[in-house]
mmCIF file of the protein (N, C-alpha, C, O) and its ligand, coordinates in Angstrom:
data_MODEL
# 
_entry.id   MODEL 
# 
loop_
_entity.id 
_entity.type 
_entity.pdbx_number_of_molecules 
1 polymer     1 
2 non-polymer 1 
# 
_entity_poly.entity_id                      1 
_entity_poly.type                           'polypeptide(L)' 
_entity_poly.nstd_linkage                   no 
_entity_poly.nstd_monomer                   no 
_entity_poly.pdbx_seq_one_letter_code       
;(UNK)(UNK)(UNK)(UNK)(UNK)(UNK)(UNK)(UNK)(UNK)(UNK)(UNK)(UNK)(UNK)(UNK)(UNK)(UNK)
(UNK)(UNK)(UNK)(UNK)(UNK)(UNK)(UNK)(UNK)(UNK)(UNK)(UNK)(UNK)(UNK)(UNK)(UNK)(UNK)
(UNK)(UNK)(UNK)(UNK)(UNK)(UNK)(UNK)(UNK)
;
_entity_poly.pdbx_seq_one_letter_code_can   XXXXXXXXXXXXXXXXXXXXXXXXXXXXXXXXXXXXXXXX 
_entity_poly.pdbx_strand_id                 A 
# 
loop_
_entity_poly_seq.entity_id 
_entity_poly_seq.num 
_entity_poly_seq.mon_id 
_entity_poly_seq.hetero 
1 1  UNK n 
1 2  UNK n 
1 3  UNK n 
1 4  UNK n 
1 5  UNK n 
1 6  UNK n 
1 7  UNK n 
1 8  UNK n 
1 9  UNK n 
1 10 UNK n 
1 11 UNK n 
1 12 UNK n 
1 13 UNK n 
1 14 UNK n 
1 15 UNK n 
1 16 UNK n 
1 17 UNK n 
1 18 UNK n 
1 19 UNK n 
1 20 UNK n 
1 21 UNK n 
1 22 UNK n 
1 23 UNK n 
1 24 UNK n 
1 25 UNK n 
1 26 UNK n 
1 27 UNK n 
1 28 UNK n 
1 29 UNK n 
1 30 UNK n 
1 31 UNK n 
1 32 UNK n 
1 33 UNK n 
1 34 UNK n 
1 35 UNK n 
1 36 UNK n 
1 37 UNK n 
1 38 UNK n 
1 39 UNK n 
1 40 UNK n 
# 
loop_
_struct_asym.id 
_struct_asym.entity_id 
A 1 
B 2 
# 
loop_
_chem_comp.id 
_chem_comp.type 
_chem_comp.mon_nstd_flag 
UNK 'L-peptide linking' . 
ZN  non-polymer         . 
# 
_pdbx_entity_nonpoly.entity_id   2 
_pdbx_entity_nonpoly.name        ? 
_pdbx_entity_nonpoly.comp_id     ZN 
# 
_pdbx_nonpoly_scheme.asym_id         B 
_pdbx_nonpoly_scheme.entity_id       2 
_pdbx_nonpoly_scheme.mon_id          ZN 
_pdbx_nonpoly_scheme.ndb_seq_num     1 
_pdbx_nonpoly_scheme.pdb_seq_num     101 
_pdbx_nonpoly_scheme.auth_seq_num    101 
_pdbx_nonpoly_scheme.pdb_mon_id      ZN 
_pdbx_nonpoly_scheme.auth_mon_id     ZN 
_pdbx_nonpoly_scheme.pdb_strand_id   A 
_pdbx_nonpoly_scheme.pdb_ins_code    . 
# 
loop_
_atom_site.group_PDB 
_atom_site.id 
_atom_site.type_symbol 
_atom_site.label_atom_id 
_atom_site.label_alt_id 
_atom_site.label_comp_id 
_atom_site.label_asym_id 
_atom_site.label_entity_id 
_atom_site.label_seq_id 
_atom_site.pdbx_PDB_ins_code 
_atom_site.Cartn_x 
_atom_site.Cartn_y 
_atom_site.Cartn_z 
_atom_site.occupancy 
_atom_site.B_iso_or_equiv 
_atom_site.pdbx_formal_charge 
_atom_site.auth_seq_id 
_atom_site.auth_comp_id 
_atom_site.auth_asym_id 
_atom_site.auth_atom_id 
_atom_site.pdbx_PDB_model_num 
ATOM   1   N  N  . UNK A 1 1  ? 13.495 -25.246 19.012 1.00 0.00 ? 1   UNK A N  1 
ATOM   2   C  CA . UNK A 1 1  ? 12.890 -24.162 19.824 1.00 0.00 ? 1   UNK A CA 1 
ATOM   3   C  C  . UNK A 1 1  ? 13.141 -22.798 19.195 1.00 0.00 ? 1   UNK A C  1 
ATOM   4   O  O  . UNK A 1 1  ? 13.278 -21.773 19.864 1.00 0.00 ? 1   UNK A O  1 
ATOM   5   N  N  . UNK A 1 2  ? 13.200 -22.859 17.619 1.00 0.00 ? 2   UNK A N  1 
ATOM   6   C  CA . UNK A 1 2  ? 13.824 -21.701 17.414 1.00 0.00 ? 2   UNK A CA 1 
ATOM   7   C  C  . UNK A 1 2  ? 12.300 -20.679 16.723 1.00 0.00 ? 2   UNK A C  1 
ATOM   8   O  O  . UNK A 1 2  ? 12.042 -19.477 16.652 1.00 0.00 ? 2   UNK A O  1 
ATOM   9   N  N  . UNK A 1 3  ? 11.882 -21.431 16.488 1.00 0.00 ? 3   UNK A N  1 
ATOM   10  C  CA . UNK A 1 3  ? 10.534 -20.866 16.010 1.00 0.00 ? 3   UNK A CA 1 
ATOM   11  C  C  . UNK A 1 3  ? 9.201  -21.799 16.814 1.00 0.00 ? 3   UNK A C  1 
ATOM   12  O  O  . UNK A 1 3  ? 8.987  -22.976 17.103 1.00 0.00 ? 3   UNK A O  1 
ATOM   13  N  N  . UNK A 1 4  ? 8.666  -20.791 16.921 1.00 0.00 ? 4   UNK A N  1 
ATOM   14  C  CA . UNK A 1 4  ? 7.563  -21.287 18.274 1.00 0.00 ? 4   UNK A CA 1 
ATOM   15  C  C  . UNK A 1 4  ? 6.180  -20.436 17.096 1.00 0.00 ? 4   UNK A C  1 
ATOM   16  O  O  . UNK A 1 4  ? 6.291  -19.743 16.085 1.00 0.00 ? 4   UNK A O  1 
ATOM   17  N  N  . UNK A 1 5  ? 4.709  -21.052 18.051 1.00 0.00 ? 5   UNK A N  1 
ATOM   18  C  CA . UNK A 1 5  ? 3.851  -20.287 16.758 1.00 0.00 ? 5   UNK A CA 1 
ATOM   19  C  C  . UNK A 1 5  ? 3.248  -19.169 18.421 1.00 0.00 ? 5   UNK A C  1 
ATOM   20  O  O  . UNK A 1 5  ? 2.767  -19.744 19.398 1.00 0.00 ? 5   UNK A O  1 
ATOM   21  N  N  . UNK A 1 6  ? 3.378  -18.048 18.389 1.00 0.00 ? 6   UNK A N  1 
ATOM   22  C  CA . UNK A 1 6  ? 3.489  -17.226 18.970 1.00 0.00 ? 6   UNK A CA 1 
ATOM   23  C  C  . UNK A 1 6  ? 1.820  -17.019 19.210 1.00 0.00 ? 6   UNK A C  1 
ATOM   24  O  O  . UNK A 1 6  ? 1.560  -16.177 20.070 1.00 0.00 ? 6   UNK A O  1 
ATOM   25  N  N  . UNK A 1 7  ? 0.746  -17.623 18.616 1.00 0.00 ? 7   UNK A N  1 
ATOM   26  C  CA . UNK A 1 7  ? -0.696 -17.401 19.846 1.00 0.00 ? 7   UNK A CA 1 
ATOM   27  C  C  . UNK A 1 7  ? -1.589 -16.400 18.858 1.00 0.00 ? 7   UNK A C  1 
ATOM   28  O  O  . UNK A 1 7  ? -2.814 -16.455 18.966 1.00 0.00 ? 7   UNK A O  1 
ATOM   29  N  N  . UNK A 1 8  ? -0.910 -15.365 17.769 1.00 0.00 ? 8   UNK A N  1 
ATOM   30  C  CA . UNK A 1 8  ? -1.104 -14.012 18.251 1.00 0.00 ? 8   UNK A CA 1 
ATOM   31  C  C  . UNK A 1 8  ? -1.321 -14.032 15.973 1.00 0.00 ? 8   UNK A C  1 
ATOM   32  O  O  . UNK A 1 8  ? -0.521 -14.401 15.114 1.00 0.00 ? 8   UNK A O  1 
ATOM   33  N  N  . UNK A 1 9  ? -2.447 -13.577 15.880 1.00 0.00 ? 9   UNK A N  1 
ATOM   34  C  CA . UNK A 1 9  ? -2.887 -13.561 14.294 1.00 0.00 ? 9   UNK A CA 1 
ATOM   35  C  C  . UNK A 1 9  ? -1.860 -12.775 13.838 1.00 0.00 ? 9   UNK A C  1 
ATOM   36  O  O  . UNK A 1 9  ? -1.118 -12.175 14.616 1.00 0.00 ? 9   UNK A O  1 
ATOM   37  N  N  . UNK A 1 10 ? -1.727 -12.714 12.384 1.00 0.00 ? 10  UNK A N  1 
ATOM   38  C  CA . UNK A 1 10 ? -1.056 -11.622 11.684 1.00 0.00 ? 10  UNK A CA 1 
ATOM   39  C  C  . UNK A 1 10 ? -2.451 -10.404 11.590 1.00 0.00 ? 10  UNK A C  1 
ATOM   40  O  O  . UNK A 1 10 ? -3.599 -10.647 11.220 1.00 0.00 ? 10  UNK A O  1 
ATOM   41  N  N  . UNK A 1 11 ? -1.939 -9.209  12.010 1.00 0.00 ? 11  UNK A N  1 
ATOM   42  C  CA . UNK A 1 11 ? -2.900 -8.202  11.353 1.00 0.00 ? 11  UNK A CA 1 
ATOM   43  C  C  . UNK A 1 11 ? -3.317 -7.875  10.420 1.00 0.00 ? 11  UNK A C  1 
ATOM   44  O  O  . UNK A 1 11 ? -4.125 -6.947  10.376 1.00 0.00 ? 11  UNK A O  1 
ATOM   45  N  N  . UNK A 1 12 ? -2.894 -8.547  9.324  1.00 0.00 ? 12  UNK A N  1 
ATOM   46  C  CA . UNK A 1 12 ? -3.325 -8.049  8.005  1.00 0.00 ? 12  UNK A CA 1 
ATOM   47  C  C  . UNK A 1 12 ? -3.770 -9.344  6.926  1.00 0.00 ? 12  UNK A C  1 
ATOM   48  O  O  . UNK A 1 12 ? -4.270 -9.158  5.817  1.00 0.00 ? 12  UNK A O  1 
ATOM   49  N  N  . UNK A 1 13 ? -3.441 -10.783 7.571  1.00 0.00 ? 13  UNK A N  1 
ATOM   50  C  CA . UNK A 1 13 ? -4.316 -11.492 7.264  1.00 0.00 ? 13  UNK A CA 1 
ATOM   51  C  C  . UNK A 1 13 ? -4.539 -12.900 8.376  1.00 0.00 ? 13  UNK A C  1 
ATOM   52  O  O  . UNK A 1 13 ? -4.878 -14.051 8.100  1.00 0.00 ? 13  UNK A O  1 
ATOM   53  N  N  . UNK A 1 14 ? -4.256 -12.374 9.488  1.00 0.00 ? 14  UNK A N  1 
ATOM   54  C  CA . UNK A 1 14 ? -5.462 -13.399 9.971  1.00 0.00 ? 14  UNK A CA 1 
ATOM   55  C  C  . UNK A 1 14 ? -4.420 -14.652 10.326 1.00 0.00 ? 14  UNK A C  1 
ATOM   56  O  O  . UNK A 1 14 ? -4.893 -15.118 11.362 1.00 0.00 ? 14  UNK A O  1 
ATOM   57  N  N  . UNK A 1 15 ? -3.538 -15.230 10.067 1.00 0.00 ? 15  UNK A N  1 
ATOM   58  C  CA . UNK A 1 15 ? -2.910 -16.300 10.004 1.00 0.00 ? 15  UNK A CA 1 
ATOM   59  C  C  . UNK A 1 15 ? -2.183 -16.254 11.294 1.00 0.00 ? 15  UNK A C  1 
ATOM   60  O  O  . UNK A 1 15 ? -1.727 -15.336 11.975 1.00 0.00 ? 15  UNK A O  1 
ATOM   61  N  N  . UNK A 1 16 ? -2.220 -17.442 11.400 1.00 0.00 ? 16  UNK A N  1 
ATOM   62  C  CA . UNK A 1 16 ? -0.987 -17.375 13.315 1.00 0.00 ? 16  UNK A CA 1 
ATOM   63  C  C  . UNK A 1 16 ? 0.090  -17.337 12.637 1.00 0.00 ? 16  UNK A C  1 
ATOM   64  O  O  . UNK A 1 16 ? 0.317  -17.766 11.506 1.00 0.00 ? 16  UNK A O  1 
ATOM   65  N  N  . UNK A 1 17 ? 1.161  -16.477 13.826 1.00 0.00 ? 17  UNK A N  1 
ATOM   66  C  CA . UNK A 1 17 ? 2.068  -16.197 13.282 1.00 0.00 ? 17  UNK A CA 1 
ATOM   67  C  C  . UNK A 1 17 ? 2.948  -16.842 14.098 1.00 0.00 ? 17  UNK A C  1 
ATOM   68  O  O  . UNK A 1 17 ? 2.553  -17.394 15.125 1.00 0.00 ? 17  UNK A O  1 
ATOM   69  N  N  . UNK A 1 18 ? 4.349  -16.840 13.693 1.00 0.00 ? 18  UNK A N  1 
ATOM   70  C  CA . UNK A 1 18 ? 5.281  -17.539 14.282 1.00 0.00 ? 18  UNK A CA 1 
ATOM   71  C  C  . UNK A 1 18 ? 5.994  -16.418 15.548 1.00 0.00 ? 18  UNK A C  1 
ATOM   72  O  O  . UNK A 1 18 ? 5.825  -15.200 15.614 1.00 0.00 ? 18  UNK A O  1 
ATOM   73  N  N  . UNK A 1 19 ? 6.823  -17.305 16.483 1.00 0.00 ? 19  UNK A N  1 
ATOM   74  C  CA . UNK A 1 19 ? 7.798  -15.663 16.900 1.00 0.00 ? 19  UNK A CA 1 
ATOM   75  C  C  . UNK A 1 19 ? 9.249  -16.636 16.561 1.00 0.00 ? 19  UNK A C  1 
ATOM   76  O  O  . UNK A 1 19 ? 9.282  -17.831 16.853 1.00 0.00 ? 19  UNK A O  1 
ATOM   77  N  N  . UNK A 1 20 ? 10.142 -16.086 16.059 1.00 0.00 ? 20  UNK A N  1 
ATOM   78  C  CA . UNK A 1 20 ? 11.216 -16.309 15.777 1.00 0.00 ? 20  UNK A CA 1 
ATOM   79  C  C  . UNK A 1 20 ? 12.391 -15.441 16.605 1.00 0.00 ? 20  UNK A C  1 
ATOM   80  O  O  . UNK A 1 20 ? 12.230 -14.227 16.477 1.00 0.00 ? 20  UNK A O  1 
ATOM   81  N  N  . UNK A 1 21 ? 13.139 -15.692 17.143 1.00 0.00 ? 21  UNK A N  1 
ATOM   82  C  CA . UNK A 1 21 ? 14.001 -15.278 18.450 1.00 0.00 ? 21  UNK A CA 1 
ATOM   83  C  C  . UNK A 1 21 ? 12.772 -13.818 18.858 1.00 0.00 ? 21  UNK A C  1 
ATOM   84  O  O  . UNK A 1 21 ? 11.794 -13.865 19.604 1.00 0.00 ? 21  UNK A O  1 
ATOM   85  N  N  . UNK A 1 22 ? 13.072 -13.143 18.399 1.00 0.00 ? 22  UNK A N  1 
ATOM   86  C  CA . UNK A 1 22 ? 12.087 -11.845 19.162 1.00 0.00 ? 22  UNK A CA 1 
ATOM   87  C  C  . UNK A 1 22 ? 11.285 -10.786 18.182 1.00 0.00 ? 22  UNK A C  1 
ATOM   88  O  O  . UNK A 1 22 ? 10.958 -9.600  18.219 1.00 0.00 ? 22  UNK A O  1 
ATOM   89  N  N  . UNK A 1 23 ? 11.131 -12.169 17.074 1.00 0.00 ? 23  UNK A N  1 
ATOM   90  C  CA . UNK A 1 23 ? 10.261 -11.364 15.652 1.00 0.00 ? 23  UNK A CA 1 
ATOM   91  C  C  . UNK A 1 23 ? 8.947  -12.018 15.794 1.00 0.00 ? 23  UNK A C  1 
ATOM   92  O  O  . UNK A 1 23 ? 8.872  -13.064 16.439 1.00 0.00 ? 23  UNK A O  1 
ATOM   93  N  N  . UNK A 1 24 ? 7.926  -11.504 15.259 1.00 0.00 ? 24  UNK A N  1 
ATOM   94  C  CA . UNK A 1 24 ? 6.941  -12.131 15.333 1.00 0.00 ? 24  UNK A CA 1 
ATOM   95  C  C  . UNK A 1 24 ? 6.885  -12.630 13.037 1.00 0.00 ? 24  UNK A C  1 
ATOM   96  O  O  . UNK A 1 24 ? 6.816  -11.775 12.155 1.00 0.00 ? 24  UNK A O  1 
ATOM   97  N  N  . UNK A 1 25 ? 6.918  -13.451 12.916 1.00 0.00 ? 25  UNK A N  1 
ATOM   98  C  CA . UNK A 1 25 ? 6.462  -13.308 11.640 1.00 0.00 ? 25  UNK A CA 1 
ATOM   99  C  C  . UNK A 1 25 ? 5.222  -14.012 10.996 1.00 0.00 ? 25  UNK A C  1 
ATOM   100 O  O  . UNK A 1 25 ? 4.733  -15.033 11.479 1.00 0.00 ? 25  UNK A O  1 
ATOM   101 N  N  . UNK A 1 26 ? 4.883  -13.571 10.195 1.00 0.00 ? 26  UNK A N  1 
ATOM   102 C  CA . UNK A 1 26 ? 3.953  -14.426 9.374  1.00 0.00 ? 26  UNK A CA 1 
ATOM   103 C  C  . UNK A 1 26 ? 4.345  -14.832 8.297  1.00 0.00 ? 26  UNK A C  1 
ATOM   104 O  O  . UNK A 1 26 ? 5.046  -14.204 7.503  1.00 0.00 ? 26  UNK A O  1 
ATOM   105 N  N  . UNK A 1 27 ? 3.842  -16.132 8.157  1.00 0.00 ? 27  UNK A N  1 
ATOM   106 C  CA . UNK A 1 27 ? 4.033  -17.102 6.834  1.00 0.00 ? 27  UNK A CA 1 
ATOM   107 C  C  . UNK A 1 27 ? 3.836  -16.591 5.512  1.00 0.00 ? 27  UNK A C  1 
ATOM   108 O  O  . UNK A 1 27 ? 4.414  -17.185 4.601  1.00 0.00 ? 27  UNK A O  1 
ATOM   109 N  N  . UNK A 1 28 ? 3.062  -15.509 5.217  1.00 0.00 ? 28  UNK A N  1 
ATOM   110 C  CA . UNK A 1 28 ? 2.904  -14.625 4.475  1.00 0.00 ? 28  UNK A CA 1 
ATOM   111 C  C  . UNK A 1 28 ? 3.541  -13.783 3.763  1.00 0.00 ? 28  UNK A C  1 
ATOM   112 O  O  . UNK A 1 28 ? 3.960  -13.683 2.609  1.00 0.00 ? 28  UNK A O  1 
ATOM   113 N  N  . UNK A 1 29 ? 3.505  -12.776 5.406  1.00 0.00 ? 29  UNK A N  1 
ATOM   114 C  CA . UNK A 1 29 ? 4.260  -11.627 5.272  1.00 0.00 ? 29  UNK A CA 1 
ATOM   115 C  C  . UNK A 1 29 ? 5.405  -11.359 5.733  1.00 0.00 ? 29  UNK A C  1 
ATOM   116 O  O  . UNK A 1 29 ? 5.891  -10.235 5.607  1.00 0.00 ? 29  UNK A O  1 
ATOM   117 N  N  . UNK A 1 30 ? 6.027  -12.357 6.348  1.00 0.00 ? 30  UNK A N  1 
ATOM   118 C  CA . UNK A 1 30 ? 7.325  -11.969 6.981  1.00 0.00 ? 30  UNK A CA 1 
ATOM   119 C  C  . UNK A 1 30 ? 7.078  -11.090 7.970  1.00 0.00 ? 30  UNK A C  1 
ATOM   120 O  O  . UNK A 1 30 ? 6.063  -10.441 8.223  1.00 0.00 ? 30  UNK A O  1 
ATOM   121 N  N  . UNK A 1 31 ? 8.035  -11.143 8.453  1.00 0.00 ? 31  UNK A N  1 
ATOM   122 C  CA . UNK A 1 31 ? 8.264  -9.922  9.773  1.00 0.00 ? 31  UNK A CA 1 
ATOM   123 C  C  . UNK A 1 31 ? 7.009  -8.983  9.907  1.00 0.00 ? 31  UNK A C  1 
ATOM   124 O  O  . UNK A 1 31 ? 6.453  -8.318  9.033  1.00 0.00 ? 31  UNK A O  1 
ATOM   125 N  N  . UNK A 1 32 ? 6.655  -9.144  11.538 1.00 0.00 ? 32  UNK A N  1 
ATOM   126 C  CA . UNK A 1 32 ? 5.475  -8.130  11.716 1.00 0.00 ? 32  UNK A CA 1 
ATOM   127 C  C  . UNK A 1 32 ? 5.840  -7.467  12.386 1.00 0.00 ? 32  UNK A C  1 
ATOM   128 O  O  . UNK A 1 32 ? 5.551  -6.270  12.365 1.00 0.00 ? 32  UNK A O  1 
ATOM   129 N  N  . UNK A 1 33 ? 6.718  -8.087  13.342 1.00 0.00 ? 33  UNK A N  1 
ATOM   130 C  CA . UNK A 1 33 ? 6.950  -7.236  14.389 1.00 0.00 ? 33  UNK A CA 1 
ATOM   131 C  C  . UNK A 1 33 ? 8.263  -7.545  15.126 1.00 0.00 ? 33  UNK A C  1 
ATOM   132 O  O  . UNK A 1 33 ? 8.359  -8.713  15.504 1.00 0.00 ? 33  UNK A O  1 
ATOM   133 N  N  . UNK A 1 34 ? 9.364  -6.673  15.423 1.00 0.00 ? 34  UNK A N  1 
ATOM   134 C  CA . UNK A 1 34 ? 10.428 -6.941  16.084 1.00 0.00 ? 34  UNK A CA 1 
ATOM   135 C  C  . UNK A 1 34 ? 10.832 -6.670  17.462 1.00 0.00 ? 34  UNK A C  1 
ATOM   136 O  O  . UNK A 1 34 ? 9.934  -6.500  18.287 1.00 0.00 ? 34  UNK A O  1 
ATOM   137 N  N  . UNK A 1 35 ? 12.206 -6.596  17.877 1.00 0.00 ? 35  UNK A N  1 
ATOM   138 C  CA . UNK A 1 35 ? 12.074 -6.583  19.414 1.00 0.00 ? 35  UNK A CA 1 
ATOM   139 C  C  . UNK A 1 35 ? 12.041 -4.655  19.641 1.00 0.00 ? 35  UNK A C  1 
ATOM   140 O  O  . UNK A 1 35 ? 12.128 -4.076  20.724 1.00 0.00 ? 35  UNK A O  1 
ATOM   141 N  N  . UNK A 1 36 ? 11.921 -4.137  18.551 1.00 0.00 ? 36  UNK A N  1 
ATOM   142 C  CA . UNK A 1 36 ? 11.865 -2.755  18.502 1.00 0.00 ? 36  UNK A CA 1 
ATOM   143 C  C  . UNK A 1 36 ? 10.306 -2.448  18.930 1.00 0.00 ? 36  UNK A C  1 
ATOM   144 O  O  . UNK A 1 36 ? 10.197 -1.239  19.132 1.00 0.00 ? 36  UNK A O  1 
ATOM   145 N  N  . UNK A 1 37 ? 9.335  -2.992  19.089 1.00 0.00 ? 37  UNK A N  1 
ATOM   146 C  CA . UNK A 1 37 ? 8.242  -3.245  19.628 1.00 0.00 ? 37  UNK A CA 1 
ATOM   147 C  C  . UNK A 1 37 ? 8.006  -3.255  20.868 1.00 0.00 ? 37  UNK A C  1 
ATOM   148 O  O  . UNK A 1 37 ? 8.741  -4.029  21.482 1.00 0.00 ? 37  UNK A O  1 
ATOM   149 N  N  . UNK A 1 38 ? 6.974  -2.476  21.729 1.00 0.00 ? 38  UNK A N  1 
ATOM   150 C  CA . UNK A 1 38 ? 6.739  -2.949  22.812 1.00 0.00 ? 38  UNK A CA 1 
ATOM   151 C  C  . UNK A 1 38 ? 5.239  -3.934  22.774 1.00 0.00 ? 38  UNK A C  1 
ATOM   152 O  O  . UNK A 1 38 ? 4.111  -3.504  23.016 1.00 0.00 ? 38  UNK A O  1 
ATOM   153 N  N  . UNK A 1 39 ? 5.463  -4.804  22.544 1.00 0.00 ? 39  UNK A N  1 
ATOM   154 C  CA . UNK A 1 39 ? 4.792  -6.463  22.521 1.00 0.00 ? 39  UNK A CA 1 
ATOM   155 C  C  . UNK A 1 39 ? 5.302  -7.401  22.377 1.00 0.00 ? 39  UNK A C  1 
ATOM   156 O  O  . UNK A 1 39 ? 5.782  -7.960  21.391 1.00 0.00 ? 39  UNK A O  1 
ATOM   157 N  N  . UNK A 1 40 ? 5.202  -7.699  23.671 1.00 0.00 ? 40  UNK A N  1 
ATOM   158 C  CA . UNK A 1 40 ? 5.828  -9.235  23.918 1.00 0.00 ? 40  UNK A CA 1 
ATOM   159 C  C  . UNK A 1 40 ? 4.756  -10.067 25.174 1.00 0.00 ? 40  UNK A C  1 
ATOM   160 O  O  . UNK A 1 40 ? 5.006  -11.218 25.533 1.00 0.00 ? 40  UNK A O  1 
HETATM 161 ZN ZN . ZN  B 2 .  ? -0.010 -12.036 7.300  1.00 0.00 2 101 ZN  A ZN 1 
# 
């Protein structure tokens, strides 16, 4: 349960991204988004 695929594209290419405790990442690009974010 530690990585879930979070629903939600990467912005810059399109790929579902994962959320990892309260990161969103992409397979790509790594880290898109953290809990420093308001999106959740
Ligand atoms: Zn990406």
């Amino acid at each position: 349960m530690d990585e879930v695929r979070a629903g939600r594209p990467c912005p810059i290419c399109e790929a579902p991204m994962y959320r990892r405790h309260c990161k969103y990442v992409c397979p790509q690009h790594g880290v898109i988004f953290d809990c420093a974010d308001p999106f959740n």
